[in-house]
N, C-alpha and C positions, 0 to 999 in steps of 0.2 A: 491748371488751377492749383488753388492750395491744398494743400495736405489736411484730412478731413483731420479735426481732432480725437484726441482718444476719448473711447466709451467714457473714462472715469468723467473727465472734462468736458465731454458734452450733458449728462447729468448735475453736476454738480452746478454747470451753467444754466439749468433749467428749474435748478431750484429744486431736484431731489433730495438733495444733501438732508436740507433743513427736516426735511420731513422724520426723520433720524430724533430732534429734538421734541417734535411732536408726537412722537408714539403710544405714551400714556393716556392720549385721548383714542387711540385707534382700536382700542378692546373695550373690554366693560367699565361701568365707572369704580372708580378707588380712592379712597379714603385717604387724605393727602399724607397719614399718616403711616400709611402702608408701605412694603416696600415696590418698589418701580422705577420705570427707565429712568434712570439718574441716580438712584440709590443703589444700596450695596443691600442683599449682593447675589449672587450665584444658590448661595446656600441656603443662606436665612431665608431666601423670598419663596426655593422649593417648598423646604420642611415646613414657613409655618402658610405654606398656601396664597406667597405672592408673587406677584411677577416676576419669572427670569431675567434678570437682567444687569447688564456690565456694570452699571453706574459712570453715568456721567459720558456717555460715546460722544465723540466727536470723529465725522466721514472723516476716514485719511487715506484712500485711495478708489480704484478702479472696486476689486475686490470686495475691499472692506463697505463702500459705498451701495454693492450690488446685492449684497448679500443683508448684511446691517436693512436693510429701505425694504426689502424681500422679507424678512421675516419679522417688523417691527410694524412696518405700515399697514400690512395686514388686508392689502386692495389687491385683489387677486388679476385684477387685468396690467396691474404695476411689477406684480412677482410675474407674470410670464413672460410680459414685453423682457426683462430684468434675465430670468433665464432664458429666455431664446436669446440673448447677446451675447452668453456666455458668461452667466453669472456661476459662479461656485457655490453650490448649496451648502457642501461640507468644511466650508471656508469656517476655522475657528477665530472668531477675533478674540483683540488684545486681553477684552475683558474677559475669556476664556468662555465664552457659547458660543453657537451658531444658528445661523438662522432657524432651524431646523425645532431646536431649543424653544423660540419664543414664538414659532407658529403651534407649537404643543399645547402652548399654555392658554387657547385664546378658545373659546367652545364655541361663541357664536358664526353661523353660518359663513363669515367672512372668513374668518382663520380656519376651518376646517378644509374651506375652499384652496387656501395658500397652504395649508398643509401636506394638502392631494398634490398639488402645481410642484412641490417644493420635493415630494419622492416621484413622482413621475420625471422630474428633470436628474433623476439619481442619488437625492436625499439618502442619506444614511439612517434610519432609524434606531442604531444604535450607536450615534455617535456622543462623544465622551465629551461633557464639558471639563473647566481645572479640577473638578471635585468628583471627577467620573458619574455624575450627572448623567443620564441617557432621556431623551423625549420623553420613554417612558417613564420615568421618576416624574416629570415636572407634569406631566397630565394624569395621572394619578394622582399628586401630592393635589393638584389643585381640583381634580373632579371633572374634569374633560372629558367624560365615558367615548362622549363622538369621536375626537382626539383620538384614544388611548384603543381605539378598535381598528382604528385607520391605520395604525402606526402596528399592529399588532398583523392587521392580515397584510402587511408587507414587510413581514421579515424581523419585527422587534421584539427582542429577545428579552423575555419576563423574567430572567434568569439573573440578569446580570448587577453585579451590585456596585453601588459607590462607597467615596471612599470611608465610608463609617460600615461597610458591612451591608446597608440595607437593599433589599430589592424594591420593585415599583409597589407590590401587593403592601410592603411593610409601610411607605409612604401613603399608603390610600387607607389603610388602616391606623393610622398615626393621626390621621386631618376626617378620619367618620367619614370617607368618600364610599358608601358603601355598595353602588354602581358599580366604582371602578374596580371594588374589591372583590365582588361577582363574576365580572370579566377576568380579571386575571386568572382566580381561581377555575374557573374551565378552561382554560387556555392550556394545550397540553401542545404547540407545535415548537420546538426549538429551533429557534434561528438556523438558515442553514449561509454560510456566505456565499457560498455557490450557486446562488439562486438572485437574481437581480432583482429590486423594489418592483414590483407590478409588473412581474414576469408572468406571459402568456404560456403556461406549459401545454401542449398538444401534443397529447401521447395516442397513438393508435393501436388497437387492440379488436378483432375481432369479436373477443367476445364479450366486453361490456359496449355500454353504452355511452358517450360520451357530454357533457355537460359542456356550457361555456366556459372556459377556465381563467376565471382572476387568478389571483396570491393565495399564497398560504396564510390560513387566519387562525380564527378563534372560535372559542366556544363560550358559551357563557354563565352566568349565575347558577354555581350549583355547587354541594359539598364539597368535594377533596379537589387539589389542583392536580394533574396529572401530571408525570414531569416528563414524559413527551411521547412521541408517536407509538411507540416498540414498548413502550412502560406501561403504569397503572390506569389509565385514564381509559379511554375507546378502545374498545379491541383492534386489533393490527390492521384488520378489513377495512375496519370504518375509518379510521385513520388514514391511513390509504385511499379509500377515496375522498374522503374530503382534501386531503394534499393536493391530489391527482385530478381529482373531479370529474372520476370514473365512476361510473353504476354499474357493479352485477350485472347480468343480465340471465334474470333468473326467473323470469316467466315459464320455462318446462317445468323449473323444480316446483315453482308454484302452484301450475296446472296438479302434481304430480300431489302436490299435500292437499289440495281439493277435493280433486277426486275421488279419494279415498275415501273420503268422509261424507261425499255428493250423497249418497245411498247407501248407508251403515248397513249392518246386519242387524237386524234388531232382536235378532237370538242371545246376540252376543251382550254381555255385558257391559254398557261403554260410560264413562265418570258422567254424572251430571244427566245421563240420559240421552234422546237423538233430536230433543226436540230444537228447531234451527231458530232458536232466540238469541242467540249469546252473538256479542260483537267482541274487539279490541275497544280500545281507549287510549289516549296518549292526555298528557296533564301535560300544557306548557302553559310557562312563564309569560306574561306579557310585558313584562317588566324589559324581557330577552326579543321578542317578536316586535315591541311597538307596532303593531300593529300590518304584520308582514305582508297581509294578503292586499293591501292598499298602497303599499310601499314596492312590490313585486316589479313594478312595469319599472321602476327605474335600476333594478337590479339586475345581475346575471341570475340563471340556474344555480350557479354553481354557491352565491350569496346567498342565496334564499335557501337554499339545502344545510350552506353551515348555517344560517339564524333559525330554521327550524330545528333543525337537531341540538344546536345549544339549548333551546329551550323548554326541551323535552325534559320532567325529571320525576318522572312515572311513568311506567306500562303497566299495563292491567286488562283484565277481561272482565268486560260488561254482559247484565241479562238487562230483552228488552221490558219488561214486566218493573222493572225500578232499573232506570238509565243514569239514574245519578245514584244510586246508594253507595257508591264510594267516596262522594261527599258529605256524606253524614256524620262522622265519626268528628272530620273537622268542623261541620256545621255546630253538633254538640260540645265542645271545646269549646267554639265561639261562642256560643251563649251561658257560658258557665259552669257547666257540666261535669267538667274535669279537669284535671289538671298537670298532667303529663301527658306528654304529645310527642308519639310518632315521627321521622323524621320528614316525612310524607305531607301531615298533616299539620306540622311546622312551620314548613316551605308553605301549605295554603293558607296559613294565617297571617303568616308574614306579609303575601299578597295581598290579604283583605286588611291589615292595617295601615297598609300604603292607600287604600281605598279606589282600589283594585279588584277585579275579579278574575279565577285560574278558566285558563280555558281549555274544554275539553272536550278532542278532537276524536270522533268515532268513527271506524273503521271497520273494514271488511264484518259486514254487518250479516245477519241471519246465517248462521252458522250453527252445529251442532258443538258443547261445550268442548269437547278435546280440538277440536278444531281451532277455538279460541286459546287454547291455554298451549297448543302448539306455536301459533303465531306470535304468541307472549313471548313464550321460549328464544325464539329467533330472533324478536327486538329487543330484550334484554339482553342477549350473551353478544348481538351486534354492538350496540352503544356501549354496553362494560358497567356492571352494577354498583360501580363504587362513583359513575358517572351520575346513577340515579337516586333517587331514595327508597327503593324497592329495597324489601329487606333480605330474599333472597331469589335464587334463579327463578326460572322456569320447569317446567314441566314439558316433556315430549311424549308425542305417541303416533303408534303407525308407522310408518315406511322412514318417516325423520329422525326416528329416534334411535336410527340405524346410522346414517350418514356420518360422517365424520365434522368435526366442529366447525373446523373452517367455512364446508360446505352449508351448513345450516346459519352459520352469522354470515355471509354473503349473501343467500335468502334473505334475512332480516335487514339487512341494505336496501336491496333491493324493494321489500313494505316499506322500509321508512319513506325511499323515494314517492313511492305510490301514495302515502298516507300525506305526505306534505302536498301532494297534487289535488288530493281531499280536501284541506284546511284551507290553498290557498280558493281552489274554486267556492267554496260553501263560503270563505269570510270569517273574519275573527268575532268570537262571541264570548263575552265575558260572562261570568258565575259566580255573580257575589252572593252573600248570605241572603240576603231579601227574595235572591231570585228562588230559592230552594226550601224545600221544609219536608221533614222525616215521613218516611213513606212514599214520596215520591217517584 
């Protein structure tokens, strides 16, 4: 028989080509005065928040064809047929993007879809358009959060700048994306290349415990960015495992801080007294969770460990006699009351102006108060308090406040784990102002 023809030529035969001119319908609608496929340009449609795009493509080969229809058309059973043939995700075309590029820019379910399709076939997330352009600039600049988190737990490096200097956080700051501006700034993992898009890491280790292991990701909405794993952000532990997607396994040392406290001395003089009222507390974000404990069944462990711990951005010790009285202060803010606000009670207003409520998550409950304020101890210096808006550390006591540091922020790993097994079983519960009032 005949010689079958080339991929380029049997697509372009079937009328994929064209699809190339049609692109501008294949995202959200635009304003015809906007910029988009056909228009210029690369730069102008980042910065002022429109479409990536060559202006004016015309298919001119196998490649160009495969890639171009892959990242433009945005039909994700079209980008895989297209990569299983051996299409080049990292293919730059003429007009200086890539596919990669204008699957960034698209939020709705479809392009998130072909964004996944398009690194799982070996997408580069930090690849460079002619203006040194990276995914992450164009889903930032344009407010992509879904985008710019996908692109973030495989490898995309929030660091890197184009050719005017900016990073992604400056472009999402520049266009009030302030989603995407949140994401970035808890993002503390830098790129590493030696690590492949949606690499399965399975590390073995005796003595932690081990999670399902995606990518290296992100963290999310919360004060300072960190600037990477070994720097300001998470302490080294928790960093570590969240890379790694290892837990502690620090059930003895835990038995061990219990204990202690199971049957106090009551001769002894102990802070707060013995009486076993006092819990923990964790204040997360929902903003960071959307709603995780419903979201969970399509997720790994190892997902739902970093979206809980992103969203954490307070520890504290509760009494059970008033369970909320550490929303009071913002409650009183809310209603008028004051008018300088805590950075704590900041972050909760901000939440209730989104029309929103913080949720908050109680933990290792009926307790004597040192027992509480030890456990505090452990999940603040675990997470890293420049992570939180806690204003300063912890307190220790007892047999912990012996230990060495490492060994007590490995314990505090180790609750967080525990405490997000809490959150996801009980369900996400919002606390808006209506729901609360003084004295409660």
């Amino acid at each position: 028989g005949a010689a079958a023809a080339p991929p380029s030529a049997r697509w372009e035969g079937a009328g994929i080509g064209p699809v190339c001119a049609c692109a501008e319908g294949s995202g959200s609608p635009r304003s015809r005065h906007e910029p988009g496929p056909g228009r210029p340009a690369v730069r102008g449609a980042a910065r002022r928040g429109g479409p990536v795009s060559g202006g004016g493509a015309r298919c001119r080969g196998e490649g160009y064809v495969r890639t171009y229809v892959a990242g433009v058309s945005l039909h994700a059973l079209v980008v895989e047929v297209l990569l299983k043939q051996g299409a080049d995700p990292n293919l730059v075309l003429p007009e200086g993007i890539a596919a990669i590029h204008l699957a960034a820019g698209k939020e709705r379910e479809s392009g998130v879809r072909c964004l996944k399709l398009i690194l799982q076939y070996g997408g580069n997330p930090n690849a460079r358009s002619v203006e040194e352009l990276t995914p992450l600039h164009v889903a930032a600049s344009w407010g992509c959060y879904k985008c710019l988190k996908l692109l973030l737990r495989n490898g995309g490096d929030p660091n890197l700048e184009d050719q005017d200097g900016n990073r992604a956080i400056d472009l999402a700051l520049e266009q009030g994306n302030k989603m995407c501006v949140q994401i970035l700034q808890g993002f503390q993992y830098a790129w590493r290349p030696e690590e492949p898009c949606l690499a399965r890491l399975a590390l073995s280790n005796p003595a932690v415990c081990s999670l399902s292991p995606p990518s290296p990701s992100l963290g999310g909405g919360r004060g300072e960015r960190a600037a990477s794993c070994t720097g300001t952000g998470h302490s080294p532990e928790l960093a570590s495992a969240l890379e790694t997607f290892q837990i502690p396994d620090c059930k003895d040392d835990e038995m061990t801080l219990s204990r202690q406290f199971d049957q106090p001395d009551k001769n002894k003089k102990w802070r707060e007294g013995v009486l076993k009222s006092s819990f923990n507390y964790l204040l997360l974000d929902p903003r960071v969770t959307q709603n995780l404990p419903f979201r969970c069944h399509h997720l790994s462990q190892a997902d739902c460990f970093r979206s809980f711990v992103s969203a954490i951005f307070y520890v504290g010790k509760g009494k059970r006699s008033r369970p909320y009285s550490h929303l009071y202060q913002a409650l009183t803010h809310y209603k008028g009351g004051k008018k300088q606000a805590c950075p704590k009670v900041q972050h909760i207003l901000d939440i209730w102006a989104g029309g929103q409520g913080v949720i908050s998550v109680h933990c290792f409950q009926n307790v004597i108060p040192v027992e509480a304020y030890t456990r505090e101890a452990c999940l603040v210096d675990a997470i890293g308090l420049k992570m939180l808006t806690n204003q300063k550390k912890g307190n220790y006591y007892g047999v912990v406040a012996s230990w060495p540091m490492k060994r007590r922020r490995c314990l505090g790993i180790h609750m967080l784990h525990r405490a997000m097994q809490i959150f996801l079983a009980e369900g996400e519960r919002q606390l808006r102002p209506a729901d609360l009032q003084i004295g409660q």
